[in-house]
Structure formats: C-alpha cells, structure tokens
C-alpha positions in Angstrom: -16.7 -66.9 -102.5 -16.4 -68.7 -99.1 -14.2 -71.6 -99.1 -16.4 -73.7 -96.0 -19.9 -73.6 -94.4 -20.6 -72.3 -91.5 -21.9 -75.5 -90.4 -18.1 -77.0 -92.1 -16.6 -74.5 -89.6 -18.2 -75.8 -86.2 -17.4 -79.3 -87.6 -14.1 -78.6 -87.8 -13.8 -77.8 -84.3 -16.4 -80.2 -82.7 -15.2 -83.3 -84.3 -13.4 -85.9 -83.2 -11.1 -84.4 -80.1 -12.6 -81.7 -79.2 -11.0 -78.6 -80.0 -7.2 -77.9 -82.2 -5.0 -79.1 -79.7 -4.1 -81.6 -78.2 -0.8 -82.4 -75.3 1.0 -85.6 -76.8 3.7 -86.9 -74.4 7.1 -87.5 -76.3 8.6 -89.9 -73.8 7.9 -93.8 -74.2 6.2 -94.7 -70.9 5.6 -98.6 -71.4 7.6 -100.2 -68.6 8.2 -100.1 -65.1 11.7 -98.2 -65.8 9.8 -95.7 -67.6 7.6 -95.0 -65.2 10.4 -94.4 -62.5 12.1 -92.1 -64.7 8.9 -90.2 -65.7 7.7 -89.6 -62.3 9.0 -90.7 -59.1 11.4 -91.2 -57.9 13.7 -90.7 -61.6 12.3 -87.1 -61.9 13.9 -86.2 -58.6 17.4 -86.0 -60.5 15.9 -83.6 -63.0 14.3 -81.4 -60.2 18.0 -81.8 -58.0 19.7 -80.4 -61.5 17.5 -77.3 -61.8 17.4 -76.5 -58.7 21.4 -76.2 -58.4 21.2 -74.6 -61.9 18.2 -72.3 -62.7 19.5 -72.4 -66.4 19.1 -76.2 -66.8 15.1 -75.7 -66.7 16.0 -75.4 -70.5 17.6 -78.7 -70.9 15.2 -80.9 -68.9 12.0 -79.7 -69.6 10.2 -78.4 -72.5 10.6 -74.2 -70.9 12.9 -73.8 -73.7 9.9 -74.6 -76.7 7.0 -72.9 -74.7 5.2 -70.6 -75.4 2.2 -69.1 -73.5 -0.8 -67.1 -75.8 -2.5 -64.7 -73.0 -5.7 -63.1 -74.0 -8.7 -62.2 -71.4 -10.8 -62.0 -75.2 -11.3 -58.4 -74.7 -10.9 -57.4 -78.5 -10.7 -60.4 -80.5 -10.2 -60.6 -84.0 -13.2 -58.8 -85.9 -15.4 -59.8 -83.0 -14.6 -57.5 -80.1 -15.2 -58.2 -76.1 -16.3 -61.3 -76.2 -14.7 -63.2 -73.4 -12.2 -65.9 -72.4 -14.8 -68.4 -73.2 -15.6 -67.5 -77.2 -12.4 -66.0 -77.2 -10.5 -69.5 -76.7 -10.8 -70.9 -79.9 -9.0 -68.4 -81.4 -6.1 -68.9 -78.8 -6.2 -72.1 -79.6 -5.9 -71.9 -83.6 -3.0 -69.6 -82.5 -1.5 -72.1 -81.0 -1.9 -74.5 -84.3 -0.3 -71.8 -86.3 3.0 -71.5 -83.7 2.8 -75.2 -84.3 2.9 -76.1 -87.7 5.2 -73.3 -89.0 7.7 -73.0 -86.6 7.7 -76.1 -84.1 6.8 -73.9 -81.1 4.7 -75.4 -78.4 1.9 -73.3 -77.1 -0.3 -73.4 -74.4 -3.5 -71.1 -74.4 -3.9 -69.1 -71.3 -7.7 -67.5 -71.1 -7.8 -65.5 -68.3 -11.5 -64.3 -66.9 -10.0 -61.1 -65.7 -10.2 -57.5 -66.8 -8.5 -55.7 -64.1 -4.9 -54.5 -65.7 -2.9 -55.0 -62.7 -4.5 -58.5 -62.0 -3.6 -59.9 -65.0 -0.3 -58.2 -65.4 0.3 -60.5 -61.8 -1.1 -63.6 -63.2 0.9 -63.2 -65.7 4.4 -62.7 -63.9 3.8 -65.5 -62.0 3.7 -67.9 -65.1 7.4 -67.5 -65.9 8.8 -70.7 -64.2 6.4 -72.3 -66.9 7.5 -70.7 -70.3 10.0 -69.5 -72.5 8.1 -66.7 -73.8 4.5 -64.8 -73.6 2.3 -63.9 -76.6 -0.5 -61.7 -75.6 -3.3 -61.8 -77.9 -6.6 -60.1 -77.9 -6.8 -57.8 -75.4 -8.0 -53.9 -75.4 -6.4 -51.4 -75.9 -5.3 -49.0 -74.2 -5.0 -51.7 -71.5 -2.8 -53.9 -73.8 0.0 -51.1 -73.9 -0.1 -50.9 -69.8 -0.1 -54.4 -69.4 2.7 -55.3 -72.4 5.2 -52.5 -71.1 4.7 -53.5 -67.3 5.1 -57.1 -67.8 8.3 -56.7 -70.7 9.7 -54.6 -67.6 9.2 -57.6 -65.1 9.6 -60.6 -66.8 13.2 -62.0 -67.9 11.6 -63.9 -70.8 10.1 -62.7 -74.0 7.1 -60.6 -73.8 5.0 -59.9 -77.2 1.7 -58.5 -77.9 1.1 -59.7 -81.5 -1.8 -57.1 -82.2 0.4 -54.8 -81.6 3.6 -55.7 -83.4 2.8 -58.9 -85.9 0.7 -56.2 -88.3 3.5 -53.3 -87.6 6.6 -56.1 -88.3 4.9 -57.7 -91.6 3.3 -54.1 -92.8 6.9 -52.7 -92.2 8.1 -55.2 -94.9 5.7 -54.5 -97.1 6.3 -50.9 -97.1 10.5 -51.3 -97.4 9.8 -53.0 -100.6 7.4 -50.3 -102.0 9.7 -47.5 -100.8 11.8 -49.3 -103.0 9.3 -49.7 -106.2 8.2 -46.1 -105.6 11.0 -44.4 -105.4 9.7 -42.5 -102.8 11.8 -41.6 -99.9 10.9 -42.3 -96.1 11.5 -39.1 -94.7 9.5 -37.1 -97.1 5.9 -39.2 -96.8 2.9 -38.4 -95.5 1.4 -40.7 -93.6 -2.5 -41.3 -93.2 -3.7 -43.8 -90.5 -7.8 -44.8 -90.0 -7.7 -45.8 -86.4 -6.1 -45.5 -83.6 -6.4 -48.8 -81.4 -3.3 -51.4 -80.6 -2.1 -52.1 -83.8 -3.0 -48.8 -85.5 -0.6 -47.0 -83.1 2.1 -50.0 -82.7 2.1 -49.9 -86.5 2.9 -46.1 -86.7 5.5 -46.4 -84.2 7.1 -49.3 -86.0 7.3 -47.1 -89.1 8.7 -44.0 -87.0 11.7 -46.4 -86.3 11.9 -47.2 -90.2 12.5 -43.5 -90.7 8.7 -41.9 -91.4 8.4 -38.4 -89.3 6.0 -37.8 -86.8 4.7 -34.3 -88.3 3.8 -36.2 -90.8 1.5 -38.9 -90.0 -2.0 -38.5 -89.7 -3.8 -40.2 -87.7 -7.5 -40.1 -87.3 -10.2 -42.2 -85.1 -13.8 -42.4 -85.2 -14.2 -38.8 -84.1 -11.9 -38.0 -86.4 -8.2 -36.5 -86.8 -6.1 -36.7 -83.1 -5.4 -32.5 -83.2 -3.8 -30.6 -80.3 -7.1 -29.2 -79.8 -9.6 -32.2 -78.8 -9.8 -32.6 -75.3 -10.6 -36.5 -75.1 -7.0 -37.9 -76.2 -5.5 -40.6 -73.8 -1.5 -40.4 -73.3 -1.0 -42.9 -76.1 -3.6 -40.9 -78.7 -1.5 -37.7 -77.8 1.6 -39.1 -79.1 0.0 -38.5 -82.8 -1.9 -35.6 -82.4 -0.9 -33.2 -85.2 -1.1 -29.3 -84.1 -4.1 -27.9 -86.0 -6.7 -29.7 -87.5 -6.4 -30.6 -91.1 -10.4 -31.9 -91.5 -11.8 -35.2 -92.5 -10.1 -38.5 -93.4 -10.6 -37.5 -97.2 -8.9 -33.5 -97.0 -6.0 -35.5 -94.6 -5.5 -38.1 -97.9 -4.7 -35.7 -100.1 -1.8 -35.8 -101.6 -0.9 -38.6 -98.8 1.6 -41.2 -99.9 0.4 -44.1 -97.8 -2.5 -45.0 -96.4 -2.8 -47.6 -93.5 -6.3 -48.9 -92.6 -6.8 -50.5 -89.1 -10.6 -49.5 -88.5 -13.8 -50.6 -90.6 -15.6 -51.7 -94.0 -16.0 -48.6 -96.2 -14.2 -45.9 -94.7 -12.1 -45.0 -97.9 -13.9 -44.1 -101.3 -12.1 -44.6 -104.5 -12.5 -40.2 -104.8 -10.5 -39.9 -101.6 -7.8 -42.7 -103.2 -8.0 -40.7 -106.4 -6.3 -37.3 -104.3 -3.4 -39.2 -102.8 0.0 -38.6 -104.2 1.7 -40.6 -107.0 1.9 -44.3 -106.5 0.4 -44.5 -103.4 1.1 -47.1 -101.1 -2.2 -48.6 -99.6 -2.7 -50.9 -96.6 -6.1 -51.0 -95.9 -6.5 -54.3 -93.1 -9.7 -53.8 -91.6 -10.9 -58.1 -91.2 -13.3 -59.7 -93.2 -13.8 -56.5 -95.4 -10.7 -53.6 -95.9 -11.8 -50.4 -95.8 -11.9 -50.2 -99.4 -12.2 -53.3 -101.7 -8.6 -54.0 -103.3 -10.3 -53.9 -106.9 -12.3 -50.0 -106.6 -8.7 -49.2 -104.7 -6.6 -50.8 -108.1 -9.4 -48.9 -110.3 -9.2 -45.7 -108.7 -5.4 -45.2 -108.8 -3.8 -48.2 -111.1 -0.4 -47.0 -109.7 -1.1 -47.9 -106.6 0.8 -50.7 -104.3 -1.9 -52.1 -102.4 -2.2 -54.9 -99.7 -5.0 -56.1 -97.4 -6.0 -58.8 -94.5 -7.1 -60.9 -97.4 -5.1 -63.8 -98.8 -7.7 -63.7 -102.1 -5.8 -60.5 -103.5 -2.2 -59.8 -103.5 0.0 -58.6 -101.1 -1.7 -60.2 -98.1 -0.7 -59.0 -94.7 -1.1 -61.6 -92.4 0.3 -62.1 -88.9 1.6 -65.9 -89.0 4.5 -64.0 -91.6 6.0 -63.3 -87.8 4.8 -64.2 -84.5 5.7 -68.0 -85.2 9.1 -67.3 -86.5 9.8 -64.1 -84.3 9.3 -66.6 -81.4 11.4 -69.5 -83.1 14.3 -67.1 -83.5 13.9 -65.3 -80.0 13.3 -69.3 -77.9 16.2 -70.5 -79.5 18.8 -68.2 -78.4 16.9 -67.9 -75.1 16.4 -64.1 -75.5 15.4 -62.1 -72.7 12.8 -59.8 -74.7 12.3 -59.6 -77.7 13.0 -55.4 -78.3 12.9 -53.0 -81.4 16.1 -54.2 -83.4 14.8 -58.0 -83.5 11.5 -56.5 -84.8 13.4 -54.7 -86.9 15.5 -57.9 -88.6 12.1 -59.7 -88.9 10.8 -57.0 -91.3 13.8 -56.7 -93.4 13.9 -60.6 -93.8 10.5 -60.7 -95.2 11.2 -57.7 -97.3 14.6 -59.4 -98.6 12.7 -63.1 -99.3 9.7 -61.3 -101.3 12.6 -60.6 -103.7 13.6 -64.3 -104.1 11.1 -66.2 -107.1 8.7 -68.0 -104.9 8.9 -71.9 -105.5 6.6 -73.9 -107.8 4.9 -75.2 -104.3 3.9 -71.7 -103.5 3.1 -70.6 -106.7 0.9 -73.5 -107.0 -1.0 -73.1 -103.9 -2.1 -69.9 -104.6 -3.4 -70.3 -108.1 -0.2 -68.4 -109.8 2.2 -69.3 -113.0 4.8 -67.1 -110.8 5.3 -64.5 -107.7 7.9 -62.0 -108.8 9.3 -59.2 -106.6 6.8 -56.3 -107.2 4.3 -54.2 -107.3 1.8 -57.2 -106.6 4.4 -58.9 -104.2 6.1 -56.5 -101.7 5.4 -59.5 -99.2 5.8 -62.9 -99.3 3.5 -65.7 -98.9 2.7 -67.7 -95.5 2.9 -70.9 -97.2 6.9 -70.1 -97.8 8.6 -72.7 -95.8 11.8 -70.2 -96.3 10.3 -67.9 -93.9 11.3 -69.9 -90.8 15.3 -70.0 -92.5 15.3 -66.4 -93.5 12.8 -64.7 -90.5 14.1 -66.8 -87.3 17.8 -66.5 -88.0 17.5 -63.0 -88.8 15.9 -62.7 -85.1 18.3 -65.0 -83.5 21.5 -62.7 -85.3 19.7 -58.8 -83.6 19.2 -61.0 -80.2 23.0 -61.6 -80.1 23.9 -58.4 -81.7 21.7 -56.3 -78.5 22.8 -58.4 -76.2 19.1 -60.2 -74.9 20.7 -63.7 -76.3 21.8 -66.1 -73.0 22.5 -68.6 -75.6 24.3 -67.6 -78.3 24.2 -69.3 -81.6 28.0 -69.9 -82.8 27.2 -71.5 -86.5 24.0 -69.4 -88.2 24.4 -71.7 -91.2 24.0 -75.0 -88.9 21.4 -73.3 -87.7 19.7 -72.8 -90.8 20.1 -76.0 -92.1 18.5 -76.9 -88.7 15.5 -74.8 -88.9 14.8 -76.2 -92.6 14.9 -79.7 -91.0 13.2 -78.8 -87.5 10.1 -77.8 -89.5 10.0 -80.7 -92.4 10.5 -83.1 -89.1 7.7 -81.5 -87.3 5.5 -81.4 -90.2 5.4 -85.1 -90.3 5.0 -85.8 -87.0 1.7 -83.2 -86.7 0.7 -84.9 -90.2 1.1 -88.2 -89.1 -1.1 -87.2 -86.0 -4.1 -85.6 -87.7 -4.2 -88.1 -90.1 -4.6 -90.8 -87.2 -8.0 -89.6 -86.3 -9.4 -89.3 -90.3 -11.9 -87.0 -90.1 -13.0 -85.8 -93.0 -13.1 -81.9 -92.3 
C-alpha cells in the first residue's frame, strides 16, 4: 500500500520554498559591525589566515562540514539516464538525508556533462570548496573511471555511494548471517543478478570479507560473465568464471547467497527452492526485488532474506552509511576514505543489529521488539545510535591507515559529541521546517 499520492509527492516538493533545501546563514548579520566582519573589509583577516595556512580553510569556513553530491543523472535510482535536470531532486533529497542524520552540509552539484574526462576535471577543480565528494548516479562503467581517477587526484574524500553504500550496508548484513548460518565465508557460493556499479562494488566488498572469487557467479542480462563471451569490459572480466555453468537458475543451485542488483522477477521461488541450506538472500532491485520477500520466505522458510524495502525485514538501505561514513571521515579530515574505513562501517552496523533496538525504533516501525536475528541482521535507519557506533568506527580505521590529518585523541568525547551534534541539529532543522507550516 502506498504511503502518499502521486499528487502528495509533487506537493511535497513544490510547496512553499521550492525544492528540500535551503542555504541558511549561521552568522547574525544585523549591524554595521556585522556587516564589516561578514564581508569587507573583516573577511580580509580570514582570507590573510588561510592563505598563510592552507589547513586553516577548516577553521574559518564551513570546508570542514561540506560535502559535494556529483551526479550528471546518468543512472538514477530506478529511473535510469534521465539527466542533471530530473536527476536534481534526488541530489537534493540526498542532501536532506546527509543532513538530518549526520549534520553534514551538502551541496548538490548537477553537472550537464557526459564526457568522463570532463567531468573528472570539473570535478578536481571543486576541491578548494569541500571536504569531501559523494558521486551519485552516474553510469557505469564510467562511474568506476571517473571514481578511481578523481580518488587518485584529489586530497579529500572521494565516494561513489552506488558503488559502496549497498556493498558497506549488504556487507553487514551478510557478517551477521554468516554468523546465524553457521556457514563459513570461504566455502560459499556466491550468485550475483547483474553486473552494473553496485553489483560489482558489492562483490568486491565481499571478496575483502573473505568470499573467493571462483566462487561467485555473476551473471548479466546475457547471462553468466564466462571466459568464453567475447563482449566483457575489463571490469566484467574480473568475474568471469572459466566455463559456463548455464542460466541464473542451474548457477543457484546449491548457492548459499544470492545478491540481486538487476530487475522485478528474475528469481522464481523453484530456483530459491535449489539453493543450499539457509540461504542468504539479498534481492535489492528498487521498487520491486527480484523476487517478493514473502514467495522468497515461502519457498525456503530457512532463508535470511533482505530487500530495498523498509515494509519487510532486513531493509538494505543506503542512508545506514554514506551520512555517517562521511561524518566519521570530515571529522578527522581524512584524505580518502579507502577499504579499511569501509570495512569498520560494516562491522559497526553488524555489531549494533546485535544491541535490542529502543522503544523509539521499535515503535516507528510497527514492532513489540527488534532482536538480533534471522529477521534483523541489519539495523534500522531510524537508530539515532548509528551516527555513535558507524562514524567513530570510521574515524578510529582513518587514524589507524594513516588518511586522518586530524586525529581524534578522546573517541569517547567524541561520542558523546556525535550523540549531541545530531539531537542539536535535529532541533535546529525542526525548528526550521516547522517555520514554514506546510501541511505535506
């Protein structure tokens, strides 16, 4: 059942201030004095500072808090190449989402270019401007050229969330039913339904968690990358098995995990019925997974399933990282963010799904209780623990590597600050919205 009208969504958008976002100055700007210190000529001592001191960009201006989210709206969400234009709105609920769960400041960059180099450029050049670049939305297998060029370049954060938000939070997910399963990493076979950005950044991601290449399967919509087809890019390649083993069905049985990054109705509840013992399924294809959680749960009761959906269990949604990655990463004023923060990220959420979820969370989802589990390998986005247990988990692997310029020296105090960063943020975004009552 849909929880709003389409006519409720446009609404939402078109009312009031057009748009999600807004840019609120935070300095009082009433008087004369003000004024002088705002602008000219009391910015002068600001600029005079930085420009002795490249670091001090961080302490007088808002670098430090910054985020950028890229997209040229090449593949977004469910909708594909639809351009910077349609593509802006969801760059701009991105930038809500950075917002109200992890204080970050965003500003949406839609760039009107398709050209790999171009953009890779435009993008370089932005760094005086942010602490960190999100790229959203753009195709593969442009998105891996232009994510490794630019991480290579730029001395800030680079992070394409296709890519890695569905790897980091499915990674969790699949810790935890390692765990419940009893199965063991190196022995699983692996079955992946397409072969885009966040199909292959997802199987890479669980390579580093210990699954073996010669055993993941991974097929596209001409079926199983084999040694033998001749259309494979570099990046399809990587996956390609030596012989091939036939359709999606023959390659799931007897699989142990099944991850889904492709379309509606690819998986029957017969091929689910041939995988091996508790199964682990994570079938994400947006609106509709590729098969429905309840002919999945019917098929093979013993299954641990999880979907794009927050209606069922297990929901594997993006905001469980990029907001928190990014709070964790600004904070220490990491150069990159590389394999070993992603790393941390994943085993935080995997570690917090095994804390009882409070009342509040519980309550917002309907529930008497969300216990560690079959139906709760991964916890819920509205767990305002994630910043506390996610961000500092990031912050520590940024240290640990090396990327940190600013280490933290008190990871408690800096809990304790997270928990009251967010609930002081909350208030003041509250206190906003509510200013312009609309009734949405």
């Amino acid at each position: 059942m849909a929880l709003y009208t389409k006519q409720e969504a446009l609404e939402y958008h078109s009312k009031g201030h057009k748009g999600k976002v807004e840019v609120v100055p935070i300095k009082p700007c009433k008087t004369q004095k003000h004024l002088s210190m705002a602008y000219s000529p009391g910015v002068a001592e600001a600029c005079r500072a930085i420009h002795q001191d490249q670091s001090l960009v961080y302490e007088y201006t808002g670098r430090g808090n910054l985020v950028a989210v890229v997209s040229n709206g090449t593949a977004v969400l469910g909708l594909g190449n639809i351009g910077p234009h349609a593509g802006k709105p969801v760059m701009e609920g991105k930038g809500v989402l950075f917002k109200v769960f992890a204080d970050v400041d965003v500003y949406d960059i839609n760039l009107d270019c398709n050209d790999p180099d171009k953009l890779i450029e435009i993008v370089k050049s932005l760094e005086p401007t942010f602490g960190g670049i999100n790229l959203e939305d753009i195709k593969a297998p442009e998105c891996f050229y232009i994510e490794e060029k630019l991480k290579a370049m730029m001395d800030i954060p680079v992070f394409h969330d296709d890519q890695h938000g569905t790897a980091i939070i499915s990674g969790a997910g699949l810790i935890n039913a390692l765990e419940i399963s009893g199965k063991r990493v190196e022995d699983m076979k692996l079955v992946v339904s397409g072969a885009g950005a966040s199909a292959i950044a997802c199987t890479k991601f669980y390579l580093s968690l210990g699954i073996q290449k010669e055993n993941v399967y991974m097929y596209d919509s001409k079926g199983l990358l084999h040694e033998g087809r001749k259309d494979l890019n570099e990046t399809k390649k990587f996956f390609a098995q030596k012989k091939d083993v036939g359709s999606l069905g023959e390659g799931l049985k007897g699989a142990d995990m099944f991850l889904g990054l492709s379309a509606a109705g690819t998986v029957s509840k017969d091929m689910v019925k041939g995988m091996g013992k508790n199964p682990i399924i994570y079938a994400c294809a947006n609106p509709d997974p590729e098969i429905p959680y309840p002919d999945a749960k019917e098929a093979r009761p013993d299954a641990i399933m999880g979907t794009g959906r927050s209606d069922f269990p297990n929901q594997i949604n993006n905001v469980l990282g990029f907001p928190f990655i990014f709070r964790g990463a600004l904070d220490v004023q990491a150069k990159a963010i590389n394999e070993e923060m992603k790393i941390a990220a994943a085993k935080a959420l995997a570690a917090l799904a095994k804390e009882p979820a409070p009342d509040y969370v519980c309550q917002a989802y309907g529930v008497k209780e969300l216990k560690f589990g079959v139906d709760y390998v991964i916890p819920k986005p509205l767990d305002l623990r994630l910043i506390e247990w996610e961000s500092t988990a990031v912050a520590q692997a940024a240290m640990d590597t090396g990327v940190a310029r600013k280490p933290i020296a008190d990871m408690e105090a800096y809990k304790k600050s997270l928990r009251e960063r967010l609930g002081e943020s909350r208030k003041r975004v509250e206190a906003f919205v509510d200013m312009y009552n609309l009734d949405v």
